[in-house]
NULODO-508680 format. One line per field, with one value per residue (C-alpha): residue number from 0; x, y negated, z; residue in one letter. Coordinates in pm, 1 decimal, always signed. Layout:
i = [NUM,...]
c1 = [X,...]
c2 = [Y,...]
c3 = [Z,...]
aa = [A,...]
END
This chain:
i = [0,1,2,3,4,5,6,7,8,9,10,11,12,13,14,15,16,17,18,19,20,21,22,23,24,25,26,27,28,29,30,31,32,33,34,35,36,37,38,39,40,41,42,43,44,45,46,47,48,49,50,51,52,53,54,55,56,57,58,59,60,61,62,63,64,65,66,67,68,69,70,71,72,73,74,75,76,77,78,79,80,81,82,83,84,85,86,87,88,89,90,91,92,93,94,95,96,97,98,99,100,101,102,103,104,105,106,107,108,109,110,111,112,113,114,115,116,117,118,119,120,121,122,123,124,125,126,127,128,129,130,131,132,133,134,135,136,137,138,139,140,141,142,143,144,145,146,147,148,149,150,151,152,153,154,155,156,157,158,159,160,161,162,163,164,165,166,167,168,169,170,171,172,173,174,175,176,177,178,179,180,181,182,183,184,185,186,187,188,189,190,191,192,193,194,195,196,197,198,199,200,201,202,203,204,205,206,207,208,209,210,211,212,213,214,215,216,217,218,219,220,221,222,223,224,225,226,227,228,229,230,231,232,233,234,235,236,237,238]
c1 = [-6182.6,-6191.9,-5859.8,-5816.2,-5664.3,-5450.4,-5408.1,-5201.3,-5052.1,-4935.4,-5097.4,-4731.4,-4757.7,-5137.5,-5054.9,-4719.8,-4922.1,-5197.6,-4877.3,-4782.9,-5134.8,-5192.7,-4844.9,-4986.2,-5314.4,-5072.0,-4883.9,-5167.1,-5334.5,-4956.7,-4929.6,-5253.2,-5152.4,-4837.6,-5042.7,-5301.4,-5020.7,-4887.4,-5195.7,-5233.5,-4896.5,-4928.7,-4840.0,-4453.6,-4242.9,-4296.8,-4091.1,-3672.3,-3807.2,-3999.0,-3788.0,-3742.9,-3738.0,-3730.2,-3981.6,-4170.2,-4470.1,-4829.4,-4677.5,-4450.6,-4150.1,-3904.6,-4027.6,-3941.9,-4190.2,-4177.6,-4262.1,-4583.3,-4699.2,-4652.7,-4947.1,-5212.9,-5479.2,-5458.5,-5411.6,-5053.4,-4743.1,-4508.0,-4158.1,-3930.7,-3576.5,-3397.9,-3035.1,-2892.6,-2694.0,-2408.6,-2119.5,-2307.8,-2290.7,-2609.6,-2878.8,-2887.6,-3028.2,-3223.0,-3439.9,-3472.8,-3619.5,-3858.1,-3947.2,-3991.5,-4261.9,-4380.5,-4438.1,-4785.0,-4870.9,-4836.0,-5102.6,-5352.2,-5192.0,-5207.7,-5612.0,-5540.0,-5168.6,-4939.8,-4625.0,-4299.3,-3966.3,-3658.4,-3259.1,-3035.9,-2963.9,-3030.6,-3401.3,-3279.9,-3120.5,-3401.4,-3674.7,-3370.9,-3361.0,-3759.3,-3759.0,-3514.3,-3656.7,-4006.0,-4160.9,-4453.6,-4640.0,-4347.4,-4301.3,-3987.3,-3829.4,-3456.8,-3319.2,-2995.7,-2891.9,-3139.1,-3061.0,-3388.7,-3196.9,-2956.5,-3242.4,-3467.2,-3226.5,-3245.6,-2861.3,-2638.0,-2464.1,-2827.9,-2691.7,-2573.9,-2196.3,-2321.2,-2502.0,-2243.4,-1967.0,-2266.1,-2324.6,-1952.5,-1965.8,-1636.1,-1597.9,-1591.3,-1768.8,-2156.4,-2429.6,-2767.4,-3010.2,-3358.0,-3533.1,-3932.0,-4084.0,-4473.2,-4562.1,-4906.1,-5047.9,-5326.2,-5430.6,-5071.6,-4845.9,-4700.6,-4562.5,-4353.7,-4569.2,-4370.4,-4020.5,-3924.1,-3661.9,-3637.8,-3383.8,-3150.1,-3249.5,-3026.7,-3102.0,-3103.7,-2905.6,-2972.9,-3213.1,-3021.3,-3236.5,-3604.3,-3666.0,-3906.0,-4041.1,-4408.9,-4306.2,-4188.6,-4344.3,-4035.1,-3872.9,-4271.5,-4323.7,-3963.1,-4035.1,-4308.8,-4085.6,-3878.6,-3564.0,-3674.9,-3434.2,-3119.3,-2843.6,-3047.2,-2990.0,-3200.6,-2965.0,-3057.9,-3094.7,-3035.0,-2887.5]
c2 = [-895.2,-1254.7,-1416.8,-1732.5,-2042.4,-2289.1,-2630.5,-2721.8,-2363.2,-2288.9,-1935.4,-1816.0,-1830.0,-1745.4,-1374.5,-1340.2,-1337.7,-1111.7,-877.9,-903.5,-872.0,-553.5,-434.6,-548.7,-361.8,-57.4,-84.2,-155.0,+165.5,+343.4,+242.0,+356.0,+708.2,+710.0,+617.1,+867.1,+1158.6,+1093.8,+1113.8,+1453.7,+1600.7,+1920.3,+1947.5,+1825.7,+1988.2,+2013.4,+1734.4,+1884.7,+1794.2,+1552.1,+1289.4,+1051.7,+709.9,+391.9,+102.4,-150.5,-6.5,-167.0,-265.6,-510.4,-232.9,-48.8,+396.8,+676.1,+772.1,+1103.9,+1054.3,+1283.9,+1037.1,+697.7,+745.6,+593.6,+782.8,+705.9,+1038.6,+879.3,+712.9,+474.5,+413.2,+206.7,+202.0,-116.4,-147.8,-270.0,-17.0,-88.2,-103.5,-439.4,-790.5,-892.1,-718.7,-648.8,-941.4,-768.3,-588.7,-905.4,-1074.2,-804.6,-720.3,-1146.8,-1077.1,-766.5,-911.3,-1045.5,-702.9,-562.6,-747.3,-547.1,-214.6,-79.3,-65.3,+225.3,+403.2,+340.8,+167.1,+86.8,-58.4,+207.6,+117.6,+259.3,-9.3,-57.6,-194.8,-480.9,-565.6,-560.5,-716.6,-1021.6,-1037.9,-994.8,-1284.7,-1505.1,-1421.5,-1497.8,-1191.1,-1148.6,-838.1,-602.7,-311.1,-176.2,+181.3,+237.5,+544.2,+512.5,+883.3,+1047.9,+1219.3,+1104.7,+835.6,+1083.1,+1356.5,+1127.4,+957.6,+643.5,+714.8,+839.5,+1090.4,+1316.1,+1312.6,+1648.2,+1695.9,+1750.0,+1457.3,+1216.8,+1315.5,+1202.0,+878.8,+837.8,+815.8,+784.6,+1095.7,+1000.0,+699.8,+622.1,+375.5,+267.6,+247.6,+93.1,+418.0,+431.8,+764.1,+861.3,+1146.3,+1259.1,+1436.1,+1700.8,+1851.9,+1925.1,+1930.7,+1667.9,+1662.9,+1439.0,+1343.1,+1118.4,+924.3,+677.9,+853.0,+596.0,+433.1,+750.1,+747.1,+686.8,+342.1,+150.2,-88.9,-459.7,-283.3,-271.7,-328.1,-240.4,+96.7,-88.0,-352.9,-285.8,-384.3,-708.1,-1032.1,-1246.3,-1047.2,-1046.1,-1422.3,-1423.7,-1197.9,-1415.8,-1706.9,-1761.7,-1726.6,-1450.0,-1334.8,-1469.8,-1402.8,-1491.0,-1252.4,-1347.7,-1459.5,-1484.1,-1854.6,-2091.8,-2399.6]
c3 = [-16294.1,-16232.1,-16127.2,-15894.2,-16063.2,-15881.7,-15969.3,-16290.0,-16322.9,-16659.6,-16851.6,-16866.6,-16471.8,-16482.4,-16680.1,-16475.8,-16110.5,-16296.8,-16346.1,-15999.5,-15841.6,-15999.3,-15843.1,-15515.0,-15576.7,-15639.3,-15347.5,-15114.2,-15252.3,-15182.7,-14863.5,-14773.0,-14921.5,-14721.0,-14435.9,-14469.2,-14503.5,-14182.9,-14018.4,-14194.6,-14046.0,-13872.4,-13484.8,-13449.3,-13190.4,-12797.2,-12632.3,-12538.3,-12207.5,-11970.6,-11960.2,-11656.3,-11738.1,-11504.5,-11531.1,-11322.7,-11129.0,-11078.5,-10766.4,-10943.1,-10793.9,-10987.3,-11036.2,-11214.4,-11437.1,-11649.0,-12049.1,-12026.5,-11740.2,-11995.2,-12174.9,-11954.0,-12048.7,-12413.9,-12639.4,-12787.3,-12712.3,-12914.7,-12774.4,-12998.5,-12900.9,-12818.9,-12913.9,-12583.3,-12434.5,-12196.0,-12375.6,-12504.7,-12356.9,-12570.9,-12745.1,-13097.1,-13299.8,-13551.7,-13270.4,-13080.6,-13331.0,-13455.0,-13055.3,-13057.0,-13299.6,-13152.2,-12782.4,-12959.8,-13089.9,-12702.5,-12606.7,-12850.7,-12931.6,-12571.0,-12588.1,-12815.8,-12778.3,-12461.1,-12615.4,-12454.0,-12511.3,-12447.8,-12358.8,-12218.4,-12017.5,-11625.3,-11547.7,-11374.3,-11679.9,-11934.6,-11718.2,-11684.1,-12037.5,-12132.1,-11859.2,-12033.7,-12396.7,-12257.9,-12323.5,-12135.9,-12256.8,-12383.3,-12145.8,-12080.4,-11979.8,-11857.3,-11991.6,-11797.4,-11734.7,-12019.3,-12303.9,-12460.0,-12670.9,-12834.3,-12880.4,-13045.9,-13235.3,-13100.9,-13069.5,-13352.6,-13110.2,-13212.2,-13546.9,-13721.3,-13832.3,-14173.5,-14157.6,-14006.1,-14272.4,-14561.5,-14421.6,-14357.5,-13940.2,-13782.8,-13554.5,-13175.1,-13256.4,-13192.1,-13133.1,-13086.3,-13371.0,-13402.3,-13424.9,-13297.5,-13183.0,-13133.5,-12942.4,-12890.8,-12577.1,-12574.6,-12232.5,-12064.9,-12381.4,-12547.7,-12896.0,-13149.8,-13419.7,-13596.5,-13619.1,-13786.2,-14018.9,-14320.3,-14079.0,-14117.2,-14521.1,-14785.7,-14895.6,-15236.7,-15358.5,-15136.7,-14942.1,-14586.5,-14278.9,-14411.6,-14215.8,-13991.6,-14250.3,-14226.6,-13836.9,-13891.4,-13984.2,-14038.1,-14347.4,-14463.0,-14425.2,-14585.1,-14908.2,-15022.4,-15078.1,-15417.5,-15253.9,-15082.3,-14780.4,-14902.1,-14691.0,-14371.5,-14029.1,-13728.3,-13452.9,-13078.8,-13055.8,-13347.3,-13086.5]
aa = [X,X,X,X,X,X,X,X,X,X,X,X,X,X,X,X,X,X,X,X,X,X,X,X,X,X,X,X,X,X,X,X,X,X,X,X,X,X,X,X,X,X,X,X,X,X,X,X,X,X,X,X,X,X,X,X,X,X,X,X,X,X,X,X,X,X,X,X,X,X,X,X,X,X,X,X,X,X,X,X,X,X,X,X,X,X,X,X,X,X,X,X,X,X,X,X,X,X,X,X,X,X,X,X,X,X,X,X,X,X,X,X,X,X,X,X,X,X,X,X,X,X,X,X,X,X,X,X,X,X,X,X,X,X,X,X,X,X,X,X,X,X,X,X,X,X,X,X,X,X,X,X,X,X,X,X,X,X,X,X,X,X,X,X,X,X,X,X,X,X,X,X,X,X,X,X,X,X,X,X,X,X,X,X,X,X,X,X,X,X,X,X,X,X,X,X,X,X,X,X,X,X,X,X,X,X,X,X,X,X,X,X,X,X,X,X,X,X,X,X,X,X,X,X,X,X,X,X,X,X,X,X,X,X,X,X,X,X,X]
END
């Protein structure tokens, strides 16, 4: 295979990137695989229940909407879960800057799947916020008074006994997590189909905060430099 050559590089650098580029090949063919096994997974369970969320209308007006009525004709649904509850006077950083990036992508991805932003704080609250953040085509859903957070995990209080004593949870204590949740509707059932469980995963050593990588273009743009991530942390305003 022929190989681009940049200006000046050495052939220590030239046999080095060959190296690399073949890992790339590998991991593009990986995620692929990865890709193509989750659209291979067999029905998941029907949904606990039809859970009543609260979002603006067509009408510009707050309504209750049920989660089998979110999917706008489209055959599936992708509701990522915001870490903005109320015991918090601001939103988590690392979901506002991956929903800053994401506010793009909700301009496109509802021409195929319905997709909407979940807290568990009051409407009023998140369309203030998407207002001030300038976030013009993220939709949002209240689930103030649901259980759907803590069912589908977008909540540690979901989380097993068994499980909270292996990850070392204090008891009594719990909190939002970043978790995102498809569901897929045929005729009058609806169905999980996937979650995003890496976040729940055991992780590797200096890998903290890459459940929702192939998400996020700012650790991307940031793993392609020689310093890579450093000790960076997105922050809500860098003043």
């Amino acid at each position: 295979m022929e190989h681009l050559s940049f200006p000046n590089e050495s052939a220590e650098y030239r046999r080095a990137r060959n190296e690399l580029l073949d890992a790339e090949m590998d991991l593009r063919r990986q995620t692929e695989t990865v890709a193509a096994m989750r659209r291979a997974l067999p029905p998941g369970g029907t949904i606990k229940e039809d859970y009543v969320f609260e979002r603006i209308g067509d009408h510009q007006r707050p309504e209750q909407v049920r989660l089998s009525e979110l999917f706008a004709g489209k055959p599936s649904l992708i509701l990522y879960s915001y870490m903005f509850g109320p015991e918090r006077d601001e939103p988590c950083t690392g979901c506002t800057h991956l929903l800053d990036g994401l506010d793009g992508a909700a301009r496109h991805v509802p021409q195929a799947a319905a997709f909407y932003v979940v807290a568990r704080s009051p409407l009023a609250r998140l369309v203030a916020w998407a207002r001030e953040r300038r976030w013009p085509h993220l939709r949002f859903l209240s689930a103030e008074g649901s259980s759907y957070t803590r069912d589908y995990f977008g909540n540690t209080a979901g989380v097993t006994p068994a499980m909270r004593q292996e990850r070392g949870y204090e008891d009594g204590k719990d909190w939002d997590e970043p978790m995102i949740n498809v569901f897929r509707k045929d005729g009058g059932e609806v169905r999980h189909f996937w979650g995003g469980e890496l976040l729940y995963a055991p992780e590797e050593p200096d890998q903290h905060h890459r459940s929702l990588d192939a998400l996020d273009p700012v650790w991307g743009l940031l793993d392609l430099l020689p310093e890579g991530r450093g000790d960076f942390f997105p922050k809500l305003s860098y003043r």
